[in-house]
C-alpha positions, 0 to 999 in steps of 0.5 A: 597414507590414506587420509582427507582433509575437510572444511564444511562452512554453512551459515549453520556449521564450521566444521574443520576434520582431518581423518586417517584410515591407517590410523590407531583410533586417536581422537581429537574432538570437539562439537560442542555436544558432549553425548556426541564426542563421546559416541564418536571417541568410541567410532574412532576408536573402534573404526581404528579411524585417527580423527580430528574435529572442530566443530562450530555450529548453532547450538543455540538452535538445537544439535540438529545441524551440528550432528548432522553436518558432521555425518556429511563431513565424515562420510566425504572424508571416507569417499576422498579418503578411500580414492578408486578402493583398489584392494579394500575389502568393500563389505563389512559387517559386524553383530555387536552386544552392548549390555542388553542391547544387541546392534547390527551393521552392515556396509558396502563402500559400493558408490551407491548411497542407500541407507536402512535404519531399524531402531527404536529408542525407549527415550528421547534424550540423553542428557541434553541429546536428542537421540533421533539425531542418530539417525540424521548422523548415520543418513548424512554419513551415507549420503557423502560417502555413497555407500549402502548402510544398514543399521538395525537394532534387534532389542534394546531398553536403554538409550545410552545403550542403544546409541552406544551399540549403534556406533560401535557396530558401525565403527567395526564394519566400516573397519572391515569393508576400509581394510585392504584385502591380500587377495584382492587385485584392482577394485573389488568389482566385476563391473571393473570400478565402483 
């Protein structure tokens, strides 16, 4: 089984999350951020992805370190859970429409962090979310998990829409590039590793 386990202590954040890539896309969350569980029910569920996370962070201050700290847990848990990647596709991509929103991903699991981030909210909150956040989440997600993440959003006049497509394309190409592909032999690689 393809699973992590991590435990992320700052003097910001407690986060305890457990992950399984050969999962059904069950969910157990908890940050404290509603708007946020709810786009990450929707990951988990899309990516096919169990999760599980506990989250304590000071949101007191604002959702800032919370958001962002979970992206860095989460990204660390797919590069342990992902090992050397022999056999997985490495690359996914998906085109998702979310009401009148349309959201693009593309992913390379390659071990070289890069992250691309063309969006534009016609908001700044949802509810009591601050949506530039979602960007500190996916930066955090690439960062740890040293792939390249492009994330654009070609048009869109809702925020919740936004958000929602974001990471619903994301959950679907990490999917993609995660699934073990039957014609790959070793790491999918010329250079023999990633």
């Amino acid at each position: 089984m393809r699973a992590a386990e991590i435990e992320r202590n700052t003097k910001e954040t407690q986060i305890k999350l457990r992950l399984n890539l050969d999962g059904t896309g069950d969910s157990k969350l908890q940050t404290g951020l509603g708007f946020f569980d709810h786009m990450l029910t929707l990951f988990s569920a899309h990516s096919k992805v169990d999760l599980t996370l506990d989250v304590h962070g000071d949101l007191d201050v604002d959702g800032h370190h919370t958001v962002e700290d979970v992206g860095i847990a989460l990204g660390q848990a797919f590069a342990q859970a992902l090992g050397d990647k022999q056999g997985i596709r490495r690359y996914g991509f998906f085109v998702l429409p979310m009401d009148e929103t349309l959201a693009e991903t593309a992913v390379d699991f390659c071990g070289r962090p890069c992250f691309v981030y063309n969006v534009k909210f016609p908001v700044d909150r949802v509810g009591n979310f601050d949506l530039e956040l979602v960007r500190e989440f996916w930066q955090g997600f690439a960062n740890a998990a040293a792939c390249n993440l492009h994330i654009n959003v070609r048009y869109g006049q809702n925020g919740h829409h936004i958000s929602e497509g974001i990471f619903k394309s994301a959950a679907r190409a990490i999917r993609m590039a995660v699934e073990f592909d039957p014609r790959q032999k070793g790491v999918p690689s010329t250079k023999g590793t990633l």
